[in-house]
C-alpha positions as CSV (number, residue, x, y, z in Angstrom):
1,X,14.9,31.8,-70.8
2,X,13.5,34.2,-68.6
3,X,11.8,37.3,-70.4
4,X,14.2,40.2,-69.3
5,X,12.4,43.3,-70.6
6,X,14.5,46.3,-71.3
7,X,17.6,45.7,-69.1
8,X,21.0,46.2,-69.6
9,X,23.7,43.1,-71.2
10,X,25.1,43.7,-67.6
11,X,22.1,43.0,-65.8
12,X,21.0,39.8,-68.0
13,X,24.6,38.4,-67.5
14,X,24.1,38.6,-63.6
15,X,20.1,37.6,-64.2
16,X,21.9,34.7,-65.5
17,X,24.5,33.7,-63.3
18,X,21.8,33.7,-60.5
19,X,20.2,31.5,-62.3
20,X,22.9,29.1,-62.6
21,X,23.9,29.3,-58.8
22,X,20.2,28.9,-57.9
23,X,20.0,25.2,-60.1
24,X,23.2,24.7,-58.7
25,X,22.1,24.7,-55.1
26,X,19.3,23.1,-55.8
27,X,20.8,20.1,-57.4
28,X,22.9,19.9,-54.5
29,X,20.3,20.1,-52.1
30,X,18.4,17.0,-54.4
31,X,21.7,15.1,-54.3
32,X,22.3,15.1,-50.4
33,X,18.6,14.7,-49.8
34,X,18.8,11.5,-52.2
35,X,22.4,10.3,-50.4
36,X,21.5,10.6,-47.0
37,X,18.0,9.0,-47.1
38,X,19.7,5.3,-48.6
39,X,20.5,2.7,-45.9
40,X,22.2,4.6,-43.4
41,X,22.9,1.3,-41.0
42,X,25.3,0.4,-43.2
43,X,27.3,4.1,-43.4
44,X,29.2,2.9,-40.5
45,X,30.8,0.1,-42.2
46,X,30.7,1.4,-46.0
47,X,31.3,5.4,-45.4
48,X,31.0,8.0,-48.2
49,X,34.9,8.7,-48.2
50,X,35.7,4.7,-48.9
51,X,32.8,5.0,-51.8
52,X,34.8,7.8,-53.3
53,X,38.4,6.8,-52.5
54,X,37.0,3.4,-54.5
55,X,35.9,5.0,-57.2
56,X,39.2,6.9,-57.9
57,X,41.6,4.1,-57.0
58,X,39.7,2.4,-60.0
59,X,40.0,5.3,-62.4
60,X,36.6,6.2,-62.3
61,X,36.3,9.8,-62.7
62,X,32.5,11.2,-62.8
63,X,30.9,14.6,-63.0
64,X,28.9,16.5,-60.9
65,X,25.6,14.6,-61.0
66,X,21.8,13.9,-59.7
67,X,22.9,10.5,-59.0
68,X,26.7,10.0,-58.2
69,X,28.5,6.2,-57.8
70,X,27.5,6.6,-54.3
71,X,23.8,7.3,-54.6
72,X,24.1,4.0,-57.1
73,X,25.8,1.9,-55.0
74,X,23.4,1.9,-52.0
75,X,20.4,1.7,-54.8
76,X,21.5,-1.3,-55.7
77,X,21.9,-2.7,-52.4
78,X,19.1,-1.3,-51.2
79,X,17.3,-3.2,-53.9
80,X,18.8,-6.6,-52.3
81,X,17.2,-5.8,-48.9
82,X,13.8,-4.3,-49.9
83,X,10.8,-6.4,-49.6
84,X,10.3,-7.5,-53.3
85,X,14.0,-7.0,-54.4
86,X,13.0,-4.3,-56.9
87,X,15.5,-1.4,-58.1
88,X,12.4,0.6,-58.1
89,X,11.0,-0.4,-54.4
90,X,14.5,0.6,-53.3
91,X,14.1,3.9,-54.4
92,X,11.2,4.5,-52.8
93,X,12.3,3.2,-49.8
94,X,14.8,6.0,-49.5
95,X,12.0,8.2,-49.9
96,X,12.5,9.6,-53.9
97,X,10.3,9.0,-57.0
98,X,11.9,8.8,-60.2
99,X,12.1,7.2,-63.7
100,X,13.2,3.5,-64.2
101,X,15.7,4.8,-67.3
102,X,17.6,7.3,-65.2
103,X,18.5,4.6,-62.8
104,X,19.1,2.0,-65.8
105,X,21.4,4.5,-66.9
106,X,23.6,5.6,-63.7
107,X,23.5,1.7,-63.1
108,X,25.6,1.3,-66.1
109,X,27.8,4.3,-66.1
110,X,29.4,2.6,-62.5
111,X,32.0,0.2,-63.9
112,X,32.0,-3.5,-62.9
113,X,35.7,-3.0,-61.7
114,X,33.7,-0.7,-58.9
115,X,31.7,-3.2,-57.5
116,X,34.9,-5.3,-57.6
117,X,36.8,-3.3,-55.7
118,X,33.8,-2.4,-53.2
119,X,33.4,-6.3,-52.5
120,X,37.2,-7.1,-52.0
121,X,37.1,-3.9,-49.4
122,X,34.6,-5.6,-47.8
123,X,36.3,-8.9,-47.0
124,X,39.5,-7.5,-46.1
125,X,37.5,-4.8,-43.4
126,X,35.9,-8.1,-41.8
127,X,38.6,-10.2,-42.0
128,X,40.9,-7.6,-40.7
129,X,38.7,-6.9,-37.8
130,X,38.1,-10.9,-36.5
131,X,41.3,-12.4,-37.9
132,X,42.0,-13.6,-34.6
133,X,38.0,-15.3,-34.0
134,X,37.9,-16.6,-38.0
135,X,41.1,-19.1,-37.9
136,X,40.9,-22.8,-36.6
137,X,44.7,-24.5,-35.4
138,X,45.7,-21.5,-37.7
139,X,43.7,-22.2,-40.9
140,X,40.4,-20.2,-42.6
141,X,37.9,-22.7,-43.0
142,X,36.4,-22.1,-46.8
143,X,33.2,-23.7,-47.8
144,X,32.5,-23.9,-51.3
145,X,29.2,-24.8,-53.3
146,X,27.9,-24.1,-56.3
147,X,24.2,-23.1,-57.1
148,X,21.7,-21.7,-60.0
149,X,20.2,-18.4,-60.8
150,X,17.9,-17.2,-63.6
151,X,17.4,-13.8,-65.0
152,X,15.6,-12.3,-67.8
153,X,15.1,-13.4,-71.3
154,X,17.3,-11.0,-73.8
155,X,18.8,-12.6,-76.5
156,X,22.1,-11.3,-74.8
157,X,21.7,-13.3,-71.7
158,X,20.3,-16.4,-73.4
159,X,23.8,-16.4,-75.5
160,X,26.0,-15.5,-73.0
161,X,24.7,-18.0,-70.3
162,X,22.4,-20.6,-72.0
163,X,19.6,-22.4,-70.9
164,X,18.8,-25.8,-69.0
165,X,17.9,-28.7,-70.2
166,X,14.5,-30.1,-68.3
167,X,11.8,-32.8,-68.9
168,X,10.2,-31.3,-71.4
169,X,12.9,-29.6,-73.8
170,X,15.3,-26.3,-72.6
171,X,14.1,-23.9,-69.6
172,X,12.0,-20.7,-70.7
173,X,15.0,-18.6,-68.7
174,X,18.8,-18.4,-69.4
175,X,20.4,-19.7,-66.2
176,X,24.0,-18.8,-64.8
177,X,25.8,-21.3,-62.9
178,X,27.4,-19.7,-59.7
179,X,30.6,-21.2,-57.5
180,X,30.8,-19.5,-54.3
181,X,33.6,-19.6,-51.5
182,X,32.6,-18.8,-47.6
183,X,34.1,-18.1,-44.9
184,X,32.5,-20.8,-42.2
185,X,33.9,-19.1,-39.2
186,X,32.7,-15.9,-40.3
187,X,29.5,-16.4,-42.6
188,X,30.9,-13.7,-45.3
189,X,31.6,-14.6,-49.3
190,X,35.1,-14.8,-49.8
191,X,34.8,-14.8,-53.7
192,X,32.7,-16.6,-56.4
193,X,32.9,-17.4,-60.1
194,X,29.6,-17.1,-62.7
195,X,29.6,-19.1,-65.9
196,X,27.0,-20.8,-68.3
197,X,24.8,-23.0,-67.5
198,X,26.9,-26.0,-68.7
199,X,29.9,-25.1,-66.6
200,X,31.1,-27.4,-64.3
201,X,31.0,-26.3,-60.4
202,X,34.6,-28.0,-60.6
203,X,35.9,-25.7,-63.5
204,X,34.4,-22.5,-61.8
205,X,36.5,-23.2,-58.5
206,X,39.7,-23.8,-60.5
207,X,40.2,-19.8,-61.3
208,X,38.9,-19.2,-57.4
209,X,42.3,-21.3,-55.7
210,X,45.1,-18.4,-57.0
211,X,43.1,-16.1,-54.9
212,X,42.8,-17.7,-51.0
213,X,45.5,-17.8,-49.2
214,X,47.8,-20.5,-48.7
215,X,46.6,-22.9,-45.9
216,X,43.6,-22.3,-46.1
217,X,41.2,-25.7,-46.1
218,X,38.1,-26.4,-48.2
219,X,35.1,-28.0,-47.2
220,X,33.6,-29.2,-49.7
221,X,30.5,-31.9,-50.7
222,X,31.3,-35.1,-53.5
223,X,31.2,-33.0,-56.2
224,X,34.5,-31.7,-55.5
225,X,36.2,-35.0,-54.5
226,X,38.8,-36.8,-56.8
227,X,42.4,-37.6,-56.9
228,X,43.0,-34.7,-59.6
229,X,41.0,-32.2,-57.9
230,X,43.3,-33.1,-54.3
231,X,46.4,-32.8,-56.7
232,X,45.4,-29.5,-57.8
233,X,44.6,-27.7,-54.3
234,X,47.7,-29.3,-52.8
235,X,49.3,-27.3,-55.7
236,X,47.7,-24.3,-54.7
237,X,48.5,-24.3,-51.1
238,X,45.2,-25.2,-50.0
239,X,44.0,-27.8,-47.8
240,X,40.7,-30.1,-47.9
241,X,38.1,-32.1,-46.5
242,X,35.6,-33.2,-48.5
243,X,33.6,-36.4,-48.6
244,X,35.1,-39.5,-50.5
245,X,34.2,-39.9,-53.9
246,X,31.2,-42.4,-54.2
247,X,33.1,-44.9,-56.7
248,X,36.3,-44.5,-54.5
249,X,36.6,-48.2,-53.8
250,X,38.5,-48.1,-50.6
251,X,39.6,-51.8,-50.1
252,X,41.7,-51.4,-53.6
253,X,43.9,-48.6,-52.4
254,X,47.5,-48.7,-50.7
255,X,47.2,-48.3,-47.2
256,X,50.6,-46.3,-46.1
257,X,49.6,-46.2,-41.9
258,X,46.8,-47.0,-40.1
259,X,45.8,-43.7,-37.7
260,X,43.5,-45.0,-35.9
261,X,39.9,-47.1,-35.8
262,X,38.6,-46.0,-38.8
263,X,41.6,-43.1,-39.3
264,X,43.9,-44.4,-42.3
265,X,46.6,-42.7,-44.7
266,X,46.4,-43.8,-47.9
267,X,47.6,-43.2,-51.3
268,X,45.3,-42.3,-54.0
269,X,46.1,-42.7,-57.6
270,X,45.2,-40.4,-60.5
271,X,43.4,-41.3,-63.5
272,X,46.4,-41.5,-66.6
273,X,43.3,-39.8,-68.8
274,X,44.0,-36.8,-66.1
275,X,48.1,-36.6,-66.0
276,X,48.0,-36.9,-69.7
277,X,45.2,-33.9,-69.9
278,X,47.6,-32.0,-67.0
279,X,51.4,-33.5,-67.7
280,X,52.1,-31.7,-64.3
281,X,50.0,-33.7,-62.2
282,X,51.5,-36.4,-59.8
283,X,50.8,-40.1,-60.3
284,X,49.0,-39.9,-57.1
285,X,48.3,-38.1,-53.5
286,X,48.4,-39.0,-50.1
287,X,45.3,-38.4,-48.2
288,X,43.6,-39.0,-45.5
289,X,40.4,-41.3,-44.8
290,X,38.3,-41.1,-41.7
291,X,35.0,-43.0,-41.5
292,X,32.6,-41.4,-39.9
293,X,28.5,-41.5,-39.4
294,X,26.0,-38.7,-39.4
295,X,22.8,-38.3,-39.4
296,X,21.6,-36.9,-43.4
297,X,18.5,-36.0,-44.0
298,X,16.6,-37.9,-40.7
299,X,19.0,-41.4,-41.9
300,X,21.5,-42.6,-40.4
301,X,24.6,-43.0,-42.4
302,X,27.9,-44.3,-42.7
303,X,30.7,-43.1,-45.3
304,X,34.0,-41.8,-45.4
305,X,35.9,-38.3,-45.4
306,X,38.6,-37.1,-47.4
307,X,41.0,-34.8,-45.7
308,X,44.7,-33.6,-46.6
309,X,45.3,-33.1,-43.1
310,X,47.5,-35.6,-42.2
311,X,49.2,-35.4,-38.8
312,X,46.4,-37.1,-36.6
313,X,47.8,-35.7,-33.4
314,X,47.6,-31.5,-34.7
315,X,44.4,-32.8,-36.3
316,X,42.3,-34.9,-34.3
317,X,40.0,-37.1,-36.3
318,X,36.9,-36.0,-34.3
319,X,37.5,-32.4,-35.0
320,X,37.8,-32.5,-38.7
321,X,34.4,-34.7,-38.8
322,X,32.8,-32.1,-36.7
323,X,34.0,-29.1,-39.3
324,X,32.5,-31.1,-42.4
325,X,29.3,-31.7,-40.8
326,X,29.3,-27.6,-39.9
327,X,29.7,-27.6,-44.1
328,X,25.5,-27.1,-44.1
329,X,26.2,-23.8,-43.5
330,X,27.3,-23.5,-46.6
331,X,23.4,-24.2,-47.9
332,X,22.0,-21.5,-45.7
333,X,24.3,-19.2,-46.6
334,X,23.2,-19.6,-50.2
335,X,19.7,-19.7,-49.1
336,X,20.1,-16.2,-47.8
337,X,21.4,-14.6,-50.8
338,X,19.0,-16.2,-53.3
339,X,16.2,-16.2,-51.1
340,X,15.8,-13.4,-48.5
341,X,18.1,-11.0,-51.0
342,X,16.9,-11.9,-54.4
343,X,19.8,-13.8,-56.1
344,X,17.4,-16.4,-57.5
345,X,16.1,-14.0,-60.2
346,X,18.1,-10.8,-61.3
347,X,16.3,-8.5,-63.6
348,X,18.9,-7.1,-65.1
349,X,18.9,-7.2,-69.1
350,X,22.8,-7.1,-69.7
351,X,25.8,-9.6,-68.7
352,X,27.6,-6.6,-67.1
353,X,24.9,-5.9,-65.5
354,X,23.0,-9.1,-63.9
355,X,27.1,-9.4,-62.6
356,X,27.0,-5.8,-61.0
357,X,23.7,-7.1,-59.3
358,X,25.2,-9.7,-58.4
359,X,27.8,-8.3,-56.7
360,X,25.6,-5.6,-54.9
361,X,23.5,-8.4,-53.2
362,X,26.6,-10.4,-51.9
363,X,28.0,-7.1,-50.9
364,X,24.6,-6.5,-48.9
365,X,25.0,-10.7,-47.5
366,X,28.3,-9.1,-46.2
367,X,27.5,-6.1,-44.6
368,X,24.3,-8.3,-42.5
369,X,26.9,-10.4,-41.3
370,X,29.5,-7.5,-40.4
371,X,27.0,-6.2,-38.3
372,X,25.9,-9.4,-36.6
373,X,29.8,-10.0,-36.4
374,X,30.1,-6.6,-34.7
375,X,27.3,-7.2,-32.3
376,X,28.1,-10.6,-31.4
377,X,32.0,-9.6,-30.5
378,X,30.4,-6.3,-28.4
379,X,27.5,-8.4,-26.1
380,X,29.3,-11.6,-25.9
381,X,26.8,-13.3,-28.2
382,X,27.4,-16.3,-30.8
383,X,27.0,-15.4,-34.4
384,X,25.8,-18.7,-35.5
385,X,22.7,-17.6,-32.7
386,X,21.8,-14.1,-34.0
387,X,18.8,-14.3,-36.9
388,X,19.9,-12.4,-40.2
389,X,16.1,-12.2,-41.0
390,X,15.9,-10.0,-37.8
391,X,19.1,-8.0,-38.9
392,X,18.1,-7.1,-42.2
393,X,14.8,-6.1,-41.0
394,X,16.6,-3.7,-37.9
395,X,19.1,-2.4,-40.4
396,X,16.0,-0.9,-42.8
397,X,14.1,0.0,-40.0
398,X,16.8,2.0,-38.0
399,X,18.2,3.1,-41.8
400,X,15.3,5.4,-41.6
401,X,15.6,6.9,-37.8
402,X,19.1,7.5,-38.5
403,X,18.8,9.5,-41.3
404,X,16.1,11.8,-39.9
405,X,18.4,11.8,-36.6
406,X,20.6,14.9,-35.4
407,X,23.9,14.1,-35.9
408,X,24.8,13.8,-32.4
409,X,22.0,11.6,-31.8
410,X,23.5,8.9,-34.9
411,X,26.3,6.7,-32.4
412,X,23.4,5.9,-30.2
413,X,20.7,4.9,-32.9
414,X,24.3,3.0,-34.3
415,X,24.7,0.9,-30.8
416,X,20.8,0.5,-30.3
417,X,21.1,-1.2,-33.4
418,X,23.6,-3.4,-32.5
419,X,21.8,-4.3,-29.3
420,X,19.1,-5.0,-30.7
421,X,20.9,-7.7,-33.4
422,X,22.6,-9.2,-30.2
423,X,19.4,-9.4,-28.6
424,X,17.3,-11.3,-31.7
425,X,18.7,-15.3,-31.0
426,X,17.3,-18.1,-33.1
427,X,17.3,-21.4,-30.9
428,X,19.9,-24.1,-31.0
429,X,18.3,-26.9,-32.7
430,X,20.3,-30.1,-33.8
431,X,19.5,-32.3,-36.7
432,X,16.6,-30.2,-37.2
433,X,15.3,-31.1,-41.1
434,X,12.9,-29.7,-43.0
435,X,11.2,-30.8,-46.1
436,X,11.1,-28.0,-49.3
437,X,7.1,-27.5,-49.6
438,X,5.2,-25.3,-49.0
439,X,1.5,-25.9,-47.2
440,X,-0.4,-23.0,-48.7
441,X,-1.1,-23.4,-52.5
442,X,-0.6,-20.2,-55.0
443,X,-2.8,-18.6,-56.6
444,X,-4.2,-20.2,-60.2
445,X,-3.0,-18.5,-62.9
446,X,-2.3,-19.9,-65.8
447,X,1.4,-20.3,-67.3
448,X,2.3,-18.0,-70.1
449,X,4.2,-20.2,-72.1
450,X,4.7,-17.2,-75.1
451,X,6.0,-13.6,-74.6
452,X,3.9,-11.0,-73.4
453,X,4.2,-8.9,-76.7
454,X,3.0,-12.4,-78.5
455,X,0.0,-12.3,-76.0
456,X,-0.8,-9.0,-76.6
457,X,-1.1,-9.2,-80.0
458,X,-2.9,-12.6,-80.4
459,X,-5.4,-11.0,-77.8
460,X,-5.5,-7.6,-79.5
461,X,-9.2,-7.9,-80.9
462,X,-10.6,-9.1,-77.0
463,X,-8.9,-6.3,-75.1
């Protein structure tokens, strides 16, 4: 406290009050400074007042902080698009310096019900905005996969996910298995499911059907074929095609009609081990086969496809071979949130909280595609054309002109930006493959197969 000499109870009470207003202003001025300086591309599509409306719809009431839910929220996005996916890089990247436990901190005070909510805004935004553009003969086109990420070692994490089993005994890292439902018309994450490592992809999916909509169709790879697993989205309200089981003998089944050449409605029988796990299962579904050859992985092959789209003249047999083989899509997609956002290793130390990350790096996979959505509808352009590499790398760059923009200056930075995604085209290239190596070698350092603390004190006498 300042030293107030000889003055009066009346003048230290308005010495004080200064004082407070002056910390007050400048805690506001810190706030805005740190609030407008975060990602400012995306403002357009996730705006302050939807951040805070969010917040209170969940209950979440907060005081008057340094960092508020908002500041948060774009943090942890920012983290997803930053060069090396770091909470910390994205901080500087909006131009502040800080501690690593204040943000731990106002990253767990934002409730995972938050991040919920922010991501189901999301999808309903986009898929209000191209619900005409996003439906095929009047269906959503859903591909699901399932994929792997690691995290950190806390004994937390290791319990609540597990490890995996490899060559030589369990993995060093706990690792999360993730299910994941996408829009294919669209490119944007309908919804996903995290479990342990020794969940099933199948069981993951289960929990995901009450929440699409009724006729919508999966696409889906073997792993999700079998005359259970038809039962139980027909049950649902949701369609199919996936490809055939590969012990689905074909010449054993009950052919009901013959489509076409190689177009056949058959019925499929269900496993009595299954009906007698799930009483409300049928004895067996009718599907649809459709052989059909493709080109996988520089071979040709033949095999068959699995659909529960069964009136051949609303669903030519062509068309629904040519949506399966657009079910690749699905891998990129994946690729881009593990890879070019950082999904393949979270660094959070909590359950809650390698979910929140989660959840802010799909959430940032959403808001790319918005924009190339919303610049592909303006210039005429195709979305599966425009490069998200280029987006994300326009929507940081033009983050910072736009937040050091007058304000009247912001809607053309905004449609620049968009011109410029329309304007960044990969080429069209067709039964392109590529093999997962890489041609230059890492650098040569040794594995540490113990924890750092156990290094440093086994080395303790050499450093």
């Amino acid at each position: 406290m300042k030293d107030l000499g000889n003055k009066s109870p009346t003048q230290e009470v308005y010495v004080n009050n200064r004082d407070i207003e002056w910390r007050k202003k400048k805690l506001e001025h810190m706030r805005q400074e740190i609030e407008s300086g975060q990602l400012n591309a995306f403002r357009e599509l996730l705006s302050n007042e939807v951040v805070q409306a969010i917040c209170e719809d969940c209950g979440y009431y907060f005081r008057t902080r340094l960092l508020t839910p908002l500041a948060t929220i774009f943090h942890m996005i920012g983290a997803a698009v930053s060069r090396d996916n770091s909470f910390q890089s994205a901080w500087h990247l909006a131009g502040q310096s800080g501690k690593s436990g204040s943000l731990a901190k106002a990253r767990k005070r934002l409730p995972l019900g938050v991040w919920q909510a922010l991501h189901q805004w999301t999808i309903g935004q986009i898929d209000l905005e191209n619900s005409s553009e996003s439906l095929w003969r009047g269906h959503r086109m859903i591909g699901v996969d399932g994929t792997c990420i690691s995290m950190s070692e806390t004994p937390e994490l290791v319990e609540r996910f597990g490890r995996c089993h490899v060559r030589h005994g369990y993995s060093r890292f706990p690792v999360a298995r993730l299910s994941m439902a996408f829009n294919l018309k669209t490119l944007v994450i309908l919804n996903h499911e995290v479990g342990g490592y020794t969940a099933s992809e199948n069981g993951l999916l289960t929990p995901m059907l009450g929440q699409l909509k009724r006729g919508d169709i999966l696409i889906a790879d073997r792993h999700f074929a079998g005359a259970n697993l038809y039962a139980e989205y027909l049950a649902s309200g949701v369609g199919f095609i996936t490809r055939a089981h590969h012990q689905l003998r074909i010449e054993r089944l009950e052919i009901i009609q013959v489509l076409g050449k190689g177009d056949i409605l058959v019925k499929l029988p269900i496993n009595a081990q299954h009906r007698k796990r799930n009483p409300l299962l049928p004895e067996g579904v009718r599907i649809r086969l459709i052989e059909t050859t493709a080109r996988i992985r520089g071979r040709r092959e033949t095999f068959w496809l699995a659909a529960s789209l069964l009136d051949p003249k609303r669903y030519p047999a062509h068309e629904i071979q040519d949506w399966y083989k657009k079910r690749w899509k699905i891998e990129t997609l994946i690729e881009e949130l593990k890879i070019w956002l950082g999904a393949d290793v979270l660094r959070s130390q909590t359950a809650k909280g390698v979910l929140k990350e989660l959840y802010a790096r799909m959430i940032a996979l959403n808001l790319i595609h918005w924009l190339i959505l919303k610049a592909g509808k303006k210039h005429n352009k195709k979305i599966e054309r425009l490069s998200v590499s280029a987006t994300l790398r326009l929507a940081a760059s033009y983050s910072l002109k736009i937040s050091t923009a007058p304000a009247w200056q912001i809607p053309i930075l905004y449609e620049t930006l968009l011109e410029r995604i329309a304007s960044s085209s990969v080429p069209y290239r067709p039964n392109r493959i590529e093999p997962r190596m890489i041609k230059r070698e890492t650098k040569h350092y040794d594995m540490l197969k113990i924890s750092r603390a156990e290094w440093r004190s086994l080395h303790a006498v050499a450093a």
